[in-house]
N, C-alpha and C positions, 0 to 999 in steps of 0.2 A: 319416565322411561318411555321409549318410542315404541311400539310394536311393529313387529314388517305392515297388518293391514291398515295402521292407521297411516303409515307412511306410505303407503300405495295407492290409498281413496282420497288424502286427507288435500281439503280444497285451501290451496295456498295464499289465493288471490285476498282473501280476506286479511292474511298478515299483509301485505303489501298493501292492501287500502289504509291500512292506519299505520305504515311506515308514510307513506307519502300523505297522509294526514298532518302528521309530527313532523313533517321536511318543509311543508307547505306553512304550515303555523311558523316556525323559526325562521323561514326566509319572510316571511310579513311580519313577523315580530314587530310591533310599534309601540308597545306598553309604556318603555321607556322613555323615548324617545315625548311621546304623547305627556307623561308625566313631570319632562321638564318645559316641555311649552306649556304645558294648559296650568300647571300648578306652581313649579317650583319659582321658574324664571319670573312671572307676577311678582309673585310673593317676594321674590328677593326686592324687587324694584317698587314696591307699593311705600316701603317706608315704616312698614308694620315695625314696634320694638315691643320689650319688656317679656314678663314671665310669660304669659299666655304665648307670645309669640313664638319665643324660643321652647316651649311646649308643641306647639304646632311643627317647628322646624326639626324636632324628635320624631313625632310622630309619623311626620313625611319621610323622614329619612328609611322608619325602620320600612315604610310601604315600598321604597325604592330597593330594599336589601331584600324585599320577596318577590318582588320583581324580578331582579336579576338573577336572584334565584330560580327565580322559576323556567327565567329563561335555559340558565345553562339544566336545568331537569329534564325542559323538555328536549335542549339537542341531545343531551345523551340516551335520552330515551330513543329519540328520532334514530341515532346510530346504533341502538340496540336491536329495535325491530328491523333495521334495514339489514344489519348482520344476519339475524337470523332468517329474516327471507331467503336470501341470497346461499346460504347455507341449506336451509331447510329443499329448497328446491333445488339444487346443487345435487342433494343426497336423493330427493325422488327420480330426477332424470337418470342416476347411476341407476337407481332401481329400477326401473323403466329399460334399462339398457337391459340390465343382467334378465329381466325375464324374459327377453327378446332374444337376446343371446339362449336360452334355455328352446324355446320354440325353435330357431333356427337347425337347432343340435336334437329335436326331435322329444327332448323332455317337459314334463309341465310343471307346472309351480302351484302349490295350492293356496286357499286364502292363509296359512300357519306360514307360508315361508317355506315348507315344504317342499322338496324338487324329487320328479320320480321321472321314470321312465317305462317305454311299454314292454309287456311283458311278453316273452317266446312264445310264438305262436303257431310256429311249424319243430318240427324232430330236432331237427341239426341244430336248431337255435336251442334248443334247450337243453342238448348236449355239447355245446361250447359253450367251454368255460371263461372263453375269450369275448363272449355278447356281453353278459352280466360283465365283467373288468372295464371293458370299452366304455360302456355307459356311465357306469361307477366313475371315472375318473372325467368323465365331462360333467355329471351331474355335482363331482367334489367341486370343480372349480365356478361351476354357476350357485351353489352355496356358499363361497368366500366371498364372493363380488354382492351377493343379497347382504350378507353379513357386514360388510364394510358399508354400504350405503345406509344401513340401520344404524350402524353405528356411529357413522357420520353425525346421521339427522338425531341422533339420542347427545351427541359430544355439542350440538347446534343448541340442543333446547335445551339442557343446562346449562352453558354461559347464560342463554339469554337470557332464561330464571334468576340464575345468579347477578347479570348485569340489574336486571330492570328489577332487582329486589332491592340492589344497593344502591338503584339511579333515588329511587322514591324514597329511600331510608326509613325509620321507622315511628319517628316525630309524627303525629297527624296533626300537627297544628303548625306546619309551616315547612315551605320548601328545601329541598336540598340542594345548598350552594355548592358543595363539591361533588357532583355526580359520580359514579365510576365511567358509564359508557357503554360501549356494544364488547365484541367479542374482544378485540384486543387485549382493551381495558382489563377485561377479567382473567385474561390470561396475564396480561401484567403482573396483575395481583398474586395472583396462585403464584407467579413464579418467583414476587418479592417475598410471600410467607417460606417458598422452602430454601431461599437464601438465608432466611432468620432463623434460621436451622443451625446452621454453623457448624460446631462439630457436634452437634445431632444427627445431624443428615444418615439417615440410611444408605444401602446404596441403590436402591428401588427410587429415594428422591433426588439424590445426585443425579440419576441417570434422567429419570423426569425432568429438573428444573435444566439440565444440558437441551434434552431434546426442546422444551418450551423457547429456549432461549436462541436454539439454531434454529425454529422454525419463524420465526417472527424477528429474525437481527433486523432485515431491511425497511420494515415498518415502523414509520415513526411513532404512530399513536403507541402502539405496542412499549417497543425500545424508549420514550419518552414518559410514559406512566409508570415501566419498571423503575426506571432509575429516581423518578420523582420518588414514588412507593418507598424503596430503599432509604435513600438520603444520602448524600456524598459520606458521610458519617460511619453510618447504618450500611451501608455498601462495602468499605473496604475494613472495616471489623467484622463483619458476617463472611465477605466471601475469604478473609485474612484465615478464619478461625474453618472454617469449610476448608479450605485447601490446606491449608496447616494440617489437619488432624488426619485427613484423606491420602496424604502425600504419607505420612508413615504411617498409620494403619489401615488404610484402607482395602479392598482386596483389587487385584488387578483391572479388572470392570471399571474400581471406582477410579481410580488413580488415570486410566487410558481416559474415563469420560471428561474425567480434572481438566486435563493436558489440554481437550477439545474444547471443551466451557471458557477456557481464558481464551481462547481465539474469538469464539463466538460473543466474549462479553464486549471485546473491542469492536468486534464489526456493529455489534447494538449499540454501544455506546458513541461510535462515528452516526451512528444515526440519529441519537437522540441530542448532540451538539452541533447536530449542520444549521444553522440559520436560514439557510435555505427549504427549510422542510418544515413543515406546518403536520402536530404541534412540533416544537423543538427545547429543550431545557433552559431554563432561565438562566440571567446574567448571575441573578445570586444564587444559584446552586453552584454553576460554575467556582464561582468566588469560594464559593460554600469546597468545595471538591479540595482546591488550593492551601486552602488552609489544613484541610483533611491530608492531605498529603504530609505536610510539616508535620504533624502530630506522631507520636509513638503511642503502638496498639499492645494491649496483653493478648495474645490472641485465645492461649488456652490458660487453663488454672496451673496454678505453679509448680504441680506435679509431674506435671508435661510441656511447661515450659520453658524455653531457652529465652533467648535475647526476644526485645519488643520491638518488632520493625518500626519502620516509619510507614506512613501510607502510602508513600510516592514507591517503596521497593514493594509495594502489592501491587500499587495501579501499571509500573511503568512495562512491562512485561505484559502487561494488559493493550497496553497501548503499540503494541510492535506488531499487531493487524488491526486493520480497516483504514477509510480514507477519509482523513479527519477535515474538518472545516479549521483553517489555522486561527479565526477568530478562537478558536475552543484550545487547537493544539499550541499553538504558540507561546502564550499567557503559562503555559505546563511547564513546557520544553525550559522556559527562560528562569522561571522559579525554582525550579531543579538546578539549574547550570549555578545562581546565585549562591542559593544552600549550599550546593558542593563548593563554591570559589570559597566563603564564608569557612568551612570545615571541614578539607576533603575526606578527613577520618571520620564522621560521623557515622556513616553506613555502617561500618565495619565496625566501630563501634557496640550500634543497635542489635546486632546478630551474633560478636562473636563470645557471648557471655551463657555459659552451661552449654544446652544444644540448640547449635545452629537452624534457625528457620529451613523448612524442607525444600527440598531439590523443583517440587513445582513451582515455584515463583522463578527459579532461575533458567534460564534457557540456555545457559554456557555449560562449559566442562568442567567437570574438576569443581563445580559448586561456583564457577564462576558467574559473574552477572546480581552480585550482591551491590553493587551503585547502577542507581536508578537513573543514570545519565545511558547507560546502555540500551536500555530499553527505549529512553526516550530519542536516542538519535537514532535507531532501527525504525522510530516512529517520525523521522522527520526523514529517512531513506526511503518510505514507501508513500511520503507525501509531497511531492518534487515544490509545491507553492509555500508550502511551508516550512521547507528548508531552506526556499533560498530568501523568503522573507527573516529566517533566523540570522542567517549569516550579512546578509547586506542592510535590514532597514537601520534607523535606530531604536537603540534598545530600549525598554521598559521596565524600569526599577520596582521590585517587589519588597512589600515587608515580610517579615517570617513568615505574617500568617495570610500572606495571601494575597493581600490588600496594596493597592498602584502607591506607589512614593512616590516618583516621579516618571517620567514621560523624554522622548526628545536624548535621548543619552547614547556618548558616542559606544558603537559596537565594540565590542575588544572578543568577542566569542573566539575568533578561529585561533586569537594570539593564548586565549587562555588555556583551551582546549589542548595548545601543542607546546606546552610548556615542556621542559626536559626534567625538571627536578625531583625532590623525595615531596613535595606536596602537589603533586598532580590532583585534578580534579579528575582527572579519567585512569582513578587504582584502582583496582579492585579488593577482594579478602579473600579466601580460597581457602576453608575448613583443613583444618591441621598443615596450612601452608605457612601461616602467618600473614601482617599486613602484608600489602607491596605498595610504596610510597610512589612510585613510577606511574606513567602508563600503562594498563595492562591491552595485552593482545587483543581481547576481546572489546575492549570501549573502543580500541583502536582502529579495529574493522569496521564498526558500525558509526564510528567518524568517518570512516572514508564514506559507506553506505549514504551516509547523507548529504558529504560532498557532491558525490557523484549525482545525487537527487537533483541537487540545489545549482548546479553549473549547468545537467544536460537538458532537465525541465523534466525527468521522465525517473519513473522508480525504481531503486539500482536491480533490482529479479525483473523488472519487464522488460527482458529484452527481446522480445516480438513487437512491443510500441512502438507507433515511429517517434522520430526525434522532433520536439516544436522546434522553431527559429530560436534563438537565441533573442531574450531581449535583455535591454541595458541591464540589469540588475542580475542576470545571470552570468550576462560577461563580466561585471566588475566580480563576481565571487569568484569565478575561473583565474581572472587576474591579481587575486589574494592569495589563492593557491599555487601560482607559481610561482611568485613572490615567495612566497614562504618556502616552499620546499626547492623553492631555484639556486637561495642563495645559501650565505652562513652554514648553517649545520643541517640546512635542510636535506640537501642532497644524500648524509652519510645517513639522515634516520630512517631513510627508506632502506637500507641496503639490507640483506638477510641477518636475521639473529639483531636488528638495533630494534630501537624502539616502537618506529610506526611502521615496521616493513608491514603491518597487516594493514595498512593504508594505502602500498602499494597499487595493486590490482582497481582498487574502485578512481585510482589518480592515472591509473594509466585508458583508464574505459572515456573519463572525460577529457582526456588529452587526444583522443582520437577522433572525440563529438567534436574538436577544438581544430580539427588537420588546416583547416582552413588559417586560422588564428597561425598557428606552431610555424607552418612553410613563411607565413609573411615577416613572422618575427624574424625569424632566420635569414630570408631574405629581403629586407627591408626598402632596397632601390624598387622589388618590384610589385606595384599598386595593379597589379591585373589578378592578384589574390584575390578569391572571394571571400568572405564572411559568411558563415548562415545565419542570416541574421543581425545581431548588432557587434560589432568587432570588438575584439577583447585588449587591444593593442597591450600587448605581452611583450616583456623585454627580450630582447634578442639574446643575451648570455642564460639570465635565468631558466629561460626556455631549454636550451641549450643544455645545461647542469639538468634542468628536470629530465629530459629526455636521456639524460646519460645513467643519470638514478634510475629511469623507470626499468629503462632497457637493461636490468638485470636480473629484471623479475620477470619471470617467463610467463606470465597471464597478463601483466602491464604488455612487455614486448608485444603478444599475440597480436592483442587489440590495436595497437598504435602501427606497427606493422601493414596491418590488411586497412587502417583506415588510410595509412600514405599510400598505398598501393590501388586504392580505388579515389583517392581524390587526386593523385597527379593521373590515374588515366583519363578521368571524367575533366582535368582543366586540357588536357591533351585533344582529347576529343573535340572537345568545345573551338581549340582554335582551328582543328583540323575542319569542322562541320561552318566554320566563318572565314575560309584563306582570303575569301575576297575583300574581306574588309583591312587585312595585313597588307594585301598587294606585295611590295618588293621585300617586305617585312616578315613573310611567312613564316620562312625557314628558321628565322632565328627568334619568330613569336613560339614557334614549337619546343627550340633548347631551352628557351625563357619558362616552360611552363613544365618541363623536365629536369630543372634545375632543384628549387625548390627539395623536391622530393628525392633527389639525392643527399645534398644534407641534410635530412632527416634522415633518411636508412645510412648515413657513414656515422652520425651520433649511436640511430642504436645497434649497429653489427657492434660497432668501438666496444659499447658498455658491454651486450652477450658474448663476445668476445673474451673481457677480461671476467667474465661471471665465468665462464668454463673452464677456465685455466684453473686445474687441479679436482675438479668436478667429474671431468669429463660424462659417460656413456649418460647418468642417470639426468642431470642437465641439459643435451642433447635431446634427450627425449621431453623433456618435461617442455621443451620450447617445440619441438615440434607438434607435442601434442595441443601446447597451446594457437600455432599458429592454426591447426583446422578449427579446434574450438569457437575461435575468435572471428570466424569468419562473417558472422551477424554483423562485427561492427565497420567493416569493408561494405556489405552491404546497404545499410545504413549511411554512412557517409556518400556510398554513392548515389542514394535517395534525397540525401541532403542537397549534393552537388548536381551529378549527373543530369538528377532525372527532378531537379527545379530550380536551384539556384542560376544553373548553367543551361535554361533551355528548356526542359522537357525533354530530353534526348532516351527514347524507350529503351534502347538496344545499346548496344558499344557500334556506335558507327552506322551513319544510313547502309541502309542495304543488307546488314548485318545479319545472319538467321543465327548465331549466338546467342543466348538469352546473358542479361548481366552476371547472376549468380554464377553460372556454368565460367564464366572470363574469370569473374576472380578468383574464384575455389582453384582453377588453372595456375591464377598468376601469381597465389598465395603459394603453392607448391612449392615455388621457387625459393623460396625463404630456409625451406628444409634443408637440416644437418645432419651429413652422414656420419655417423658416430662412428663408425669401424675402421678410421683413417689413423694413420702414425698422431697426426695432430688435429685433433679436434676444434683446437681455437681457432687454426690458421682454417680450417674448412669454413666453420664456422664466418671469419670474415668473408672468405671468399664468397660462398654461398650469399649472403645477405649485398652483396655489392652488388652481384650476378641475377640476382634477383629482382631487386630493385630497376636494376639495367633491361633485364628481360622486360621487367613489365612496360617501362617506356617504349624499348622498340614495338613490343605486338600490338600498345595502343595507338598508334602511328598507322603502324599495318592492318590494324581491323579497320580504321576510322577511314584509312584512306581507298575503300572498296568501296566504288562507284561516284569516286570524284573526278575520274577522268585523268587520274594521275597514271603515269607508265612504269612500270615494276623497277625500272633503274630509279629514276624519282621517288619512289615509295623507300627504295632501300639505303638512297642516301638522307630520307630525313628521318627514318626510322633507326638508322646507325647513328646518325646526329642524336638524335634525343635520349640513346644509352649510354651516347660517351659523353653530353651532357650528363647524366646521372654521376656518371663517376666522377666528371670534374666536381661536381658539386660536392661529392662524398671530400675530394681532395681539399676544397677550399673550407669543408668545414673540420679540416685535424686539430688546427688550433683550438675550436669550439670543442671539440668532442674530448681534449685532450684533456683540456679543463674538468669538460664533463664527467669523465671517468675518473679523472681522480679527485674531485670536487667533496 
């Protein structure tokens, strides 16, 4: 235990000589090294045999095994004192601060810790009862700040008691080959014992092992010692029986900290599987984890139990935060997808016998989120490398328990995934609902979630990230995805109430990252498209049929929308900010490049169009609410376009005092429907032509201030470039006709 004086005199400098004592010994470490030149290597090469030898070659070995022993003693030792230095001085400086703070404020501190102040020493002072209050409430807050730095330096000298008790063990006849370490370490541990709680757990230790566990996620020694400590095993039957028993009986406290501990486990567990971070979890716990997952758990005794999960429906909801290393996540994600092709009823199976496992493990509604494919592609939605390595490498055959079969195998993920039938691998179960043999809503969203990962390069919630380039391997998944939902039956499972409409929205966000791809397809004579990136060359009808699907979904619409309307200004721009390079060419390089982007806005007015017919007011809104929404991915695209692909162009236009944001939040406006009309649909189209058309003229017109054009010039190519728009809306009715009713 620390006292305030010992933590106020006590000279530090002496811990630190013998942390950097033990830093100094491990980095010259040569024991080893010495052992196999001067002894081993000989000896192997002299020719020595027989029993005496192979006596000696025991001998030497066990000196080698205390050796390295001793080595790893001493680094853990070296990172235990270095902790607690670091720590211990950490908490004298606060101390140091707080009594200065106290002098500052006119009070003193005694050698106890003590803090007073001076006493009234004229009338009035001692008949205000407002001097004593005053002081009181500075001297309360410079005794919280003494208090916390004490107890700093007391929470300092117990790990390292604890660390450097467990580094040395308590063999005196030979080293400790598994050390614990410095402070992490020992908080490791503390927080793998009150894992091993399970439904013991109080909720004074739930609430502890949460806190231990969100204070230390992004440290790898930490996050890598718990999970070793644990055991892939040991880990999801401890935290299996913990959350199980806490989800129903727990008291509010515990159940709120639950909710928070499985976030917190994933961000630790991203930490402790990056290969990038030193230390980091091994190949065979990994392996170890996989097979863990396959396995069904008892979690409580049979008086309180229902169905035996599987490990993968504890881990996978575990896995829906933090940013994983896809060597760790991928190896998960594909052994799940197999299991389920293998048995999509299994899940439902495991849970739905007596009572169903509790509502914490599931993150859906209605008890949904009982297939561990949910979890797992919400975990390849928030890790954009590892979703589109999911969907484009080749695939990697797993056995049940874990273990590679083979390698090198063609992909079939996205064709499995979107299966129509009664054995989907993406059904769910849903407590007192019965199976659902189909896709349920919920896998279905978090398939799009991962779509959208793995085509845009970015994680489908950050949408404040910019967008990377596209490279080859994320345009070929974009070109899967439209493929697939462009043609055959794809088009109708987007549409409301079918099967993947919750696909929708995350297919309409990458079809926007795509504006560049969607216009070329469409227009396919014209090679002055840009790409971001690597081109996704996407079929010209499929496209087509996608965009008439999406365009009925008002958060799809939103996005796709404001992303045509800021990449045909930003190609606009572009040739306006280069006429000289067109010469005689200009005028019709302008239509060329407002063309495009009409048929796009006549595919999707076509589809919102026929989405409103019989909907009316409540659809009307629900698009216009979506188009201000959606305004980020107008942005974006124009970041894509505008402001690199096409230049570095800051503004909309040299000269320009507009800011971009402020143009297109403007030129998105245009897209809005007035719902209080005799006819809604026919607004509706109008508005979206009119829109589309406004945006081409004003980009014409912003771009062309300060080119030395004369306002008749300005306004016949800025009317060119809207009746551009329209014709292009006209030349694609055929496409869109299809599209709509595709």
């Amino acid at each position: 235990m620390v006292e305030f004086r010992e933590l106020r005199y006590a000279p530090l400098s002496g811990i630190d000589r013998v942390a950097g004592a033990f830093e100094s010994l491990v980095r010259s470490w040569e024991f080893s090294s010495e052992l196999t030149g001067d002894v081993i290597t000989p000896l192997q090469g002299s020719g020595w045999r027989g029993i005496a030898a192979e006596q000696a070659a025991g001998g030497i070995q066990k000196v080698r095994t205390e050796i390295d022993a001793a080595f790893e003693e001493a680094s853990a030792m070296a990172r235990a004192l270095r902790d607690a230095h670091t720590e211990l001085a950490g908490a004298q400086a606060d101390l140091k601060a707080a009594i200065q703070s106290a002098a500052d404020r006119g009070l003193t501190v005694d050698d106890t810790g003590g803090v007073h102040w001076p006493p009234a020493t004229n009338p009035a002072d001692k008949n205000d009862p407002d001097y004593a209050n005053s002081y009181r409430q500075k001297a309360t807050d410079v005794a919280d700040a003494i208090a916390r730095a004490v107890a700093r330096a007391a929470a300092a000298d117990a790990a390292a008691a604890g660390a450097l008790a467990a580094d040395t063990g308590a063999d005196r006849t030979s080293f400790n080959a598994k050390p614990l370490g410095g402070q992490p370490e020992e908080e490791a541990k503390k927080a793998a014992d009150l894992l091993r709680l399970g439904d013991k757990a109080t909720e004074a230790q739930v609430l502890e092992l949460n806190q231990l566990v969100k204070s230390h996620s992004g440290d790898p020694r930490f996050a890598t010692a718990f999970y070793t400590s644990a055991g892939p095993d040991g880990f999801l039957s401890s935290y299996g029986a913990l959350s199980e028993f806490g989800g129903y009986y727990g008291s509010d406290a515990t159940k709120k900290a639950l909710l928070e501990l499985q976030g917190n486990l994933g961000r630790t567990l991203a930490t402790a599987t990056d290969g990038a971070k030193v230390p980091h979890l091994s190949e065979a716990w990994q392996t170890g984890l996989r097979k863990a997952g396959a396995a069904q758990y008892q979690l409580l005794p049979d008086r309180l139990q229902g169905g035996n999960p599987y490990g993968y429906q504890i881990l996978s909801n575990i896995l829906r935060t933090g940013t994983y290393d896809p060597h760790f996540l991928n190896p998960v994600v594909e052994h799940i997808t197999q299991l389920s092709a293998q048995n999509p009823g299994r899940w439902e199976d495991a849970v739905s016998k007596a009572n169903p496992i509790g509502q914490v493990f599931f993150l859906g509604k209605d008890g949904s989120g009982i297939n561990p494919m949910s979890g797992a592609l919400e975990a390849l939605g928030h890790n954009p490398t590892a979703a589109t390595k999911y969907f484009h490498d080749q695939a990697t055959v797993y056995n049940d328990d874990g273990t590679v079969k083979a390698t090198g195998q063609p992909n079939t993920y996205l064709k499995q995934l979107t299966g129509t039938g009664f054995n989907s691998i993406l059904q769910d179960y849903q407590p007192d609902h019965g199976p659902h043999g189909k896709a349920a809503p919920m896998e279905a969203g978090a398939l799009g979630h991962a779509l959208e990962a793995a085509t845009t390069g970015r994680a489908y919630d950050a949408t404040d990230a910019p967008l990377p380039p596209h490279t080859p391997e994320m345009a070929a998944v974009a070109a899967q995805v439209v493929d697939r939902f462009g043609n055959g039956d794809g088009p109708k499972l987007l549409r409301k109430g079918e099967l993947f409409a919750d696909l929708a929205p995350s297919l309409g966000h990458a079809t926007a990252a795509y504006m560049g791809d969607v216009q070329a397809a469409l227009s396919p004579q014209d090679r002055t498209l840009p790409s971001y990136g690597a081109p996704a060359h996407l079929g010209q009808e499929s496209t087509a049929k996608l965009l008439g699907a999406l365009g009925r979904n008002p958060e799809a619409f939103g996005a796709i929308a404001q992303a045509q309307q800021a990449y045909t200004t930003a190609h606009i721009q572009d040739v306006m900010l280069h006429r000289d390079t067109y010469g005689d060419q200009f005028g019709q390089a302008v239509n060329n490049a407002a063309h495009p982007g009409g048929e796009v806005a006549g595919i999707l007015t076509a589809a919102r169009t026929s989405a409103l017919v019989g909907e009316m007011k409540d659809q009307a809104d629900a698009y216009n609410k979506s188009i201000d929404q959606n305004a980020m991915w107008g942005k974006s695209v124009w970041a894509m376009t505008g402001g690199k692909a096409l230049g570095q162009v800051p503004v909309v236009g040299a000269g320009l005092s507009l800011p971009v944001n402020y143009f297109i939040d403007q030129l998105a406006a245009n897209y809005h429907i007035e719902a209080n009309t005799a006819d809604p649909a026919t607004a509706a189209d109008v508005a979206g032509l009119n829109g589309s058309a406004e945006a081409a003229k004003r980009a014409v017109e912003q771009a062309a201030q300060g080119t030395g054009l004369n306002p008749q010039q300005i306004e016949a190519l800025s009317t060119a470039a809207a009746n551009q728009v329209r014709a292009g809306a006209a030349d694609s009715s055929g496409l869109f006709t299809r599209a709509v009713n595709g």
